[in-house]
C-alpha positions, 0 to 999 in steps of 0.5 A: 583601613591601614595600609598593611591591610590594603598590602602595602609595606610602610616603606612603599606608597603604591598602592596594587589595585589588584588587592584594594578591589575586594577591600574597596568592595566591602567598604561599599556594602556590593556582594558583587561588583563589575567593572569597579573604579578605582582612583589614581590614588592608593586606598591607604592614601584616602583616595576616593572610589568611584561609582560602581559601573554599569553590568556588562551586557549578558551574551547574545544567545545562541541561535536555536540549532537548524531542525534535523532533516525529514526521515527518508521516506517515499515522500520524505517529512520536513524536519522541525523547526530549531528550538529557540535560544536561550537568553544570555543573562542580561542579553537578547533572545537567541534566533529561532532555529530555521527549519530543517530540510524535507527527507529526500525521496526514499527508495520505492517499497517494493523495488520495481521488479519486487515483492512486499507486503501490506496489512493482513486481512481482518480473517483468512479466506480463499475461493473469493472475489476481488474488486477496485473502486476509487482506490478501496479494494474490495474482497468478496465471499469465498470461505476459509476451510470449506464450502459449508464455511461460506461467508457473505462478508465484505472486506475493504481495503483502503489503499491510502491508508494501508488498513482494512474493514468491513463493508456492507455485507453481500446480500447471500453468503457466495464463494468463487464469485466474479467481481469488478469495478465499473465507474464507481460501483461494484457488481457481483455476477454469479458465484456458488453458494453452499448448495447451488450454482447461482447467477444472481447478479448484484451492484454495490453503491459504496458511497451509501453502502446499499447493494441492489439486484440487477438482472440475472446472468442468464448461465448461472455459475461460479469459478469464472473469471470477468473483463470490462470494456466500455459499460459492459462486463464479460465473464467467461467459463465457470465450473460445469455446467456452466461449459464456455459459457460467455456473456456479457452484460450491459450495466447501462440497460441492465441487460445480458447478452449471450455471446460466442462461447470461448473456444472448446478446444478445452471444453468446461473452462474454469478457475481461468483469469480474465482481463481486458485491453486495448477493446480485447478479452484475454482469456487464460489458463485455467482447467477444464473437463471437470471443475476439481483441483485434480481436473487438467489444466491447460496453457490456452490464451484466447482473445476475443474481439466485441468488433468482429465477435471472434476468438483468436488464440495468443501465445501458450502460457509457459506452463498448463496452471488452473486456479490462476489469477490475473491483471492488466498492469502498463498494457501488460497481462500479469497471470500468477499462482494457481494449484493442481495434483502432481505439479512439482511445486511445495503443496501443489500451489504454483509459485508462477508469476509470468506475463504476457506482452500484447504488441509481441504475443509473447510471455515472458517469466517474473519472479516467483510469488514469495508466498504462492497462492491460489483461489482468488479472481480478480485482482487490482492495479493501483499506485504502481502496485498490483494487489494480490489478496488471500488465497489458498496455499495449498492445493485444495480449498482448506488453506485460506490465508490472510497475507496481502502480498504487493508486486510493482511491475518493471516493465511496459507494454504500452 
């Protein structure tokens, strides 16, 4: 190579580096070459290149990024973990990423105070039952338009997991049955078929799916309402001729004892809600001489007291409802919906929610059902939410619906 072609004039015997590089390069056969070594002598001047150098170590990679927080959520996911880095070219992997931060605590759905919605009944239904076992709600009978539509099925709700399915059916198609749970069983006292009163009375196993008959109730009826206290279970009222009627089974011994009737004050009492607290029934609303949705309705609250075998009356409802439903939640008596003819309210059905505080025999107004409804006894407290299954919403037994409406009590009466 001359010197001109290292770019040097004749007249100068520096050599630029710079421009012997690529040169240099070529005359070594390297398509890439880093960190070359160049002698103090020019390249026209015969000076000797040296070996080529080591490759300068690739950059570290980049740390994988840190997981993205959890969505918020009533108990927040974690996030994942952060994706690895990649290697740089010639250099070490990259840190994992740490693990994002779980999601903080979302806000409770529904508000305390508030109403929601969980998932829909598998078909629409009125003039049912409802029961809770081991957080699995079970909805029995009733019909969707009309007496002769009766069913026999069993729905269940699984509170956990927010979905529905079908259980064991009941042992005969019934509507305006009483229901409830006790100690992990479920029992089924009186109700109506398509043609009769009954008092059949019959206990569900839900962990092998087999119902069995127990002794019969001696009043048989349907439209009553229950309250357990202990192992033994009270209904009260039910459509004529049932009357004010009131017993009380012993599942313990599989026997039924007749009891005071409930106050006659208002005679025939049905389609009433029932509950129990601190070992008192509570018996209210409801109507009465006649068991129709155009029969009267009264404001009654009755208590009875298993110690004395006594009925005192509490605090008048704020309003005369039948076809009422009701539950005890934080020691409180929740008592909402209800229908009737000539009630003021959008086809007949009460939007009233209002409940009712032991310590003070007072009753205070909640707000008002989203969707009112009607038709349903029993009902289930469970998590902090009060479950209010189906129900009719219009005056009359024709409007079964299959909304799951939630309420989360804001108040304590403990």
């Amino acid at each position: 190579m001359t010197a001109t072609q290292c770019g040097v004039h004749q007249r100068s015997n520096v050599v630029p580096r710079t421009r012997c590089i690529a040169a240099t390069a070529g005359r070594l056969g390297l398509a890439l070459v880093v960190g070359l070594a160049v002698s103090s002598a020019g390249c026209g001047g015969g000076g000797n290149v040296s070996d080529a150098g080591t490759g300068v170590a690739g950059t570290t990679g980049v740390a994988g990024t840190t997981g993205v927080a959890g969505t918020t959520g009533v108990a927040g996911t974690t996030g994942a973990a952060g994706t690895t880095g990649v290697a740089g070219r010639g250099g070490t992997t990259g840190a994992a990423g740490t693990t994002g931060p779980g999601g903080a605590a979302g806000p409770l759905s529904p508000p305390a105070g508030g109403y929601g919605l969980r998932a829909m009944l598998l078909a629409s239904n009125s003039e049912m039952a409802v029961g809770e076992v081991n957080g699995k709600i079970y909805v029995v009978g009733g019909y969707p338009t009309s007496p002769t539509a009766t069913v026999d099925t069993v729905l269940v709700y699984d509170v956990a997991a927010n979905t529905w399915s079908m259980g064991p059916r009941h042992p005969i198609a019934v509507h305006h049955p009483v229901v409830v749970g006790v100690s992990g069983r479920l029992y089924s006292l009186g109700a109506q078929t398509a043609s009769a009163d009954t008092g059949r009375t019959f206990e569900l196993d839900p962990g092998t799916g087999l119902w069995r008959e127990l002794a019969t109730m001696p009043t048989a009826r349907g439209a009553g309402a229950a309250a357990v206290i202990g192992d033994k279970i009270y209904v009260a009222g039910g459509r004529p001729p049932a009357g004010n009627a009131f017993e009380a089974y012993d599942i313990s011994d599989n026997t039924w004892t007749a009891l005071a009737d409930f106050p006659q004050t208002f005679a025939d009492r049905n389609h009433l809600a029932a509950g129990a607290l601190g070992n008192k029934v509570y018996v209210a609303g409801g109507r009465y001489d006649g068991g129709g949705f155009s029969s009267p309705r009264t404001d009654s609250l009755d208590i009875f007291d298993p110690a004395t075998g006594a009925w005192t009356q509490g605090a008048r409802m704020l309003r005369p409802r039948g076809g009422v439903n009701g539950a005890f939640a934080l020691g409180c008596f929740h008592v909402w919906g209800g229908e009737g003819t000539n009630t003021g309210e959008p086809n007949d059905v009460f939007p009233d929610h209002d409940v009712y505080d032991p310590r003070n025999d007072t009753w205070t107004q909640l707000a008002p059902l989203p969707t009112p409804v009607h038709g349903v006894t029993g009902a289930a407290f469970v998590g902090g939410l009060i479950y209010m299954p189906g129900g009719g919403t219009m005056s009359g037994g024709s409007s079964g619906s299959n909304i799951l409406q939630v309420y989360r009590p804001d108040r304590s009466c403990e």
